[in-house]
C-alpha positions in Angstrom: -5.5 -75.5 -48.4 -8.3 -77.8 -47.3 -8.3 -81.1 -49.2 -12.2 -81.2 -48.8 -12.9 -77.2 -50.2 -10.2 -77.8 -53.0 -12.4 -81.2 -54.3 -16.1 -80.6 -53.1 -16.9 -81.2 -56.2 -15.7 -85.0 -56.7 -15.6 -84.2 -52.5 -13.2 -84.9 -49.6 -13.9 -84.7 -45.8 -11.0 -84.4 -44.3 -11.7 -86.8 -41.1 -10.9 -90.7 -39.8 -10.7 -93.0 -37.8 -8.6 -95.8 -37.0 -10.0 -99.1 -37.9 -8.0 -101.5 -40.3 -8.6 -103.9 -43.2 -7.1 -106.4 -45.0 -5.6 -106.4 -48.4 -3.3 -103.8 -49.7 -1.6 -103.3 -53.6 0.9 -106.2 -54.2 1.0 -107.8 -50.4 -2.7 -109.4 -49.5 -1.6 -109.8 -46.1 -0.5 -106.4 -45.4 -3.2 -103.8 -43.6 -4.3 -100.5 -44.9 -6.5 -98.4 -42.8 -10.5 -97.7 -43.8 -9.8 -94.1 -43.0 -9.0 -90.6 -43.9 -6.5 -88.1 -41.6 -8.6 -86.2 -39.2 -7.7 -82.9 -39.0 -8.6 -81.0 -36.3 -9.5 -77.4 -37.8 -11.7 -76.4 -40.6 -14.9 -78.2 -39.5 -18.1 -77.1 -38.2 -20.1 -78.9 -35.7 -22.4 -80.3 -38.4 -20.1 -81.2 -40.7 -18.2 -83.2 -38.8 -21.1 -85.1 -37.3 -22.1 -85.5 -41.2 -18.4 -86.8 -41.6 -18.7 -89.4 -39.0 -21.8 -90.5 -40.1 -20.0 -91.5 -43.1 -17.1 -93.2 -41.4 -19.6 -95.2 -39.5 -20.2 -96.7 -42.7 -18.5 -99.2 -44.9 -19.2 -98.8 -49.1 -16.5 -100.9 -50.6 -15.9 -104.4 -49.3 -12.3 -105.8 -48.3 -11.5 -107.2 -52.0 -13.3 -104.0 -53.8 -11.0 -101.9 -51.7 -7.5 -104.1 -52.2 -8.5 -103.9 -56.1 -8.6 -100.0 -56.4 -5.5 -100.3 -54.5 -4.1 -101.9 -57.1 -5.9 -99.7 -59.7 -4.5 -97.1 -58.2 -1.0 -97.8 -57.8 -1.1 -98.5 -61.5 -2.5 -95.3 -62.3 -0.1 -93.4 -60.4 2.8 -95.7 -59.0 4.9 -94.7 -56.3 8.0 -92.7 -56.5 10.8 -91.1 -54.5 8.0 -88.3 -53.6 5.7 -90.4 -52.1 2.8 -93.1 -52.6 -1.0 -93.8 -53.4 -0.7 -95.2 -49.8 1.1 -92.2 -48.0 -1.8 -90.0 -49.8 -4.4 -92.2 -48.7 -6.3 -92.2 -52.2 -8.3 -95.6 -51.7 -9.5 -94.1 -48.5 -10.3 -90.7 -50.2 -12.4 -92.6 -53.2 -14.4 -94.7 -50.4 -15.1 -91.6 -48.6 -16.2 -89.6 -51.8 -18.4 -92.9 -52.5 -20.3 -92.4 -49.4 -20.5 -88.8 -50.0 -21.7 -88.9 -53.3 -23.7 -91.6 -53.7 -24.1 -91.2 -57.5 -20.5 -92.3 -58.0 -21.0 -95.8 -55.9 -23.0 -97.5 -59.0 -20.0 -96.5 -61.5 -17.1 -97.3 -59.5 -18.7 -100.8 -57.9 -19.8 -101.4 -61.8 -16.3 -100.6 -63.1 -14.7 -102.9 -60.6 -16.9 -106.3 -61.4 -16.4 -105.1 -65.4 -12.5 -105.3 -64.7 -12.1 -108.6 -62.8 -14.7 -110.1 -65.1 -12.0 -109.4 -68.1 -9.3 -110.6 -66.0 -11.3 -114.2 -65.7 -12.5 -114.0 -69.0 -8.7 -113.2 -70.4 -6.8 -115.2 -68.0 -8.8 -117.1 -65.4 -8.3 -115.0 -62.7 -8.9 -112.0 -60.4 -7.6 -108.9 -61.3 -5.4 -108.6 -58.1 -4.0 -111.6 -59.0 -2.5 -111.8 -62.5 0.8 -109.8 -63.1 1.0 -106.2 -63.9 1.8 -106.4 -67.5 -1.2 -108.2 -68.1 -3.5 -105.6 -65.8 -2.1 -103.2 -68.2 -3.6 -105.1 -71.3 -6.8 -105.2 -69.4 -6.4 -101.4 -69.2 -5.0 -100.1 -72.3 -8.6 -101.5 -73.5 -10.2 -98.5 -71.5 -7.7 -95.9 -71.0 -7.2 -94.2 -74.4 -10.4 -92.1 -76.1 -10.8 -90.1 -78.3 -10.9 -86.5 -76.6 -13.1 -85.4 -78.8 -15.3 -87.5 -78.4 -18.1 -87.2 -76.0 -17.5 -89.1 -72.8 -21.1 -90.0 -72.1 -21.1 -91.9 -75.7 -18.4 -94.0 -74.5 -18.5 -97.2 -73.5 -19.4 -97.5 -69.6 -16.2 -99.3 -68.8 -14.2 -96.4 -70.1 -16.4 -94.0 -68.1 -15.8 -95.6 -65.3 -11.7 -95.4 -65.6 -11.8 -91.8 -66.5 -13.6 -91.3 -63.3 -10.8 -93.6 -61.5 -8.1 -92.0 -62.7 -9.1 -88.6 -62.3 -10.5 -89.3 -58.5 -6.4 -91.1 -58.3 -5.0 -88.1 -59.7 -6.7 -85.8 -57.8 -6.9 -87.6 -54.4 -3.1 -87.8 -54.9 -2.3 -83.8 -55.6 -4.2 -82.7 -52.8 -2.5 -84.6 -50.4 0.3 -83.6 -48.4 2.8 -86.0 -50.3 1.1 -84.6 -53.8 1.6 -80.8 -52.8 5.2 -81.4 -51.8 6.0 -83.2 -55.1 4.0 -80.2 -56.7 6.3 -77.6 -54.9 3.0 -76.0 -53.8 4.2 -73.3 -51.4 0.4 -71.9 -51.2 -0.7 -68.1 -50.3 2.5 -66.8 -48.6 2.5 -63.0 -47.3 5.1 -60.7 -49.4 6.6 -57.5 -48.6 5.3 -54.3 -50.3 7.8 -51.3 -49.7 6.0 -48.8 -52.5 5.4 -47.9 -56.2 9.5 -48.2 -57.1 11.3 -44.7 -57.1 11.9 -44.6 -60.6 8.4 -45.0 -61.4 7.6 -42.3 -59.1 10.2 -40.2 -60.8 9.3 -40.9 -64.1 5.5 -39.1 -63.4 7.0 -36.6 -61.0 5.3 -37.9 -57.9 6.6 -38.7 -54.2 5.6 -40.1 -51.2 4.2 -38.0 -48.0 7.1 -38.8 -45.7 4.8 -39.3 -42.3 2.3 -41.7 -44.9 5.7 -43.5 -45.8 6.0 -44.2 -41.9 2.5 -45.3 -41.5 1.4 -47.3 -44.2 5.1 -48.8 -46.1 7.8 -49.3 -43.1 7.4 -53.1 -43.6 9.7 -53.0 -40.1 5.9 -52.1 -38.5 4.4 -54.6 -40.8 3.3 -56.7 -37.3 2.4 -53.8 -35.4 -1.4 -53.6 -35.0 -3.1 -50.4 -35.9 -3.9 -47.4 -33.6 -6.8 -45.3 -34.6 -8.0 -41.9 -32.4 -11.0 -41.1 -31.3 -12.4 -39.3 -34.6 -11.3 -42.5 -36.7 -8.0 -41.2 -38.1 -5.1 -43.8 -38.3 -1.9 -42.6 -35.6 0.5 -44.8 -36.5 
């Protein structure tokens, strides 16, 4: 499963490269890379010039990026399965900012709303008051009313809805997130027939040489032979 077809939608390119920046969630001198993965398969030539167009660029700046780090790691913090940082998520919401450029208004908006609060609440940055009080900041924002409709709600809780389910989502698509899932994916199985009582409940059996042709799963690797007049010979 490709992270970019599963999430076109709110978008993934599944590409990077190598460059670092500061900041990361909890340690301001630790380094997080820019970057997404780069696979190697599942790209065409244009889209992966159209993907390194976009990692040519930078959206977020170092501070925006270390406090959606944060944001992040609140939503979803890390576990025995794995980590915001292991699934690259930051990386994956800067990416989906350049791709979508309709989303870069609402995220940069929501970030400058949020460390705004924090100076207004406790004379600081977001990034740098402690967690329980990041979590007053966002229980202001992360509980609606469902039925309510989400464009009459304040922008600020717009916004975090659009964090959290870019979090949640960049998480669950990545490899860590599918392991913790126990995604196995499409898997071949082993089809050996309609089952014999069902056959001999409606009085029906198989032709013994189409048994040998079409359900001896020990020729399930063979590849087909066909004769000249198009009929199948084993």
């Amino acid at each position: 499963m490709k992270r970019r077809d599963s999430i076109k939608t709110i978008t993934l390119g599944a590409l990077g490269a190598s460059y670092l920046l500061n900041g990361c969630y909890g340690v301001t001198q630790e380094k997080i890379k820019r970057s997404l993965t780069r696979y190697q398969y599942g790209r065409t030539p244009k889209e992966k010039l159209y993907d390194d167009q976009l990692f040519n660029q930078d959206f977020f700046t170092d501070q925006e990026l270390t406090t959606l780090n944060k944001l992040c790691n609140l939503i979803l913090p890390p576990n025995k399965n794995g980590s915001i940082e292991e699934a690259e998520v930051v990386q994956l919401i800067e990416f989906i900012a350049k791709d979508i450029p309709s989303y870069q208004k609402p995220l940069r908006d929501g970030i400058n709303w949020i460390n705004k609060e924090s100076d207004l609440s406790f004379n600081q940055k977001f990034t740098d008051i402690p967690e329980d009080s990041q979590k007053q900041i966002l229980d202001k924002i992360a509980y609606y009313d469902p039925n309510q409709d989400m464009s009459d709600l304040p922008d600020e809780v717009q916004w975090f809805n659009l964090l959290r389910n870019l979090t949640v989502t960049g998480y669950f698509t990545s490899q860590v997130g599918i392991k913790e899932l126990g995604y196995k994916g499409n898997s071949p199985n082993v089809w050996d027939g309609v089952p014999q009582e069902v056959l001999d409940d409606h009085g029906l059996s198989y032709d013994e040489e189409w048994l040998s042709k079409f359900v001896d799963q020990s020729k399930r690797l063979d590849i087909a032979k066909w004769d000249e007049d198009g009929n199948l010979i084993s």
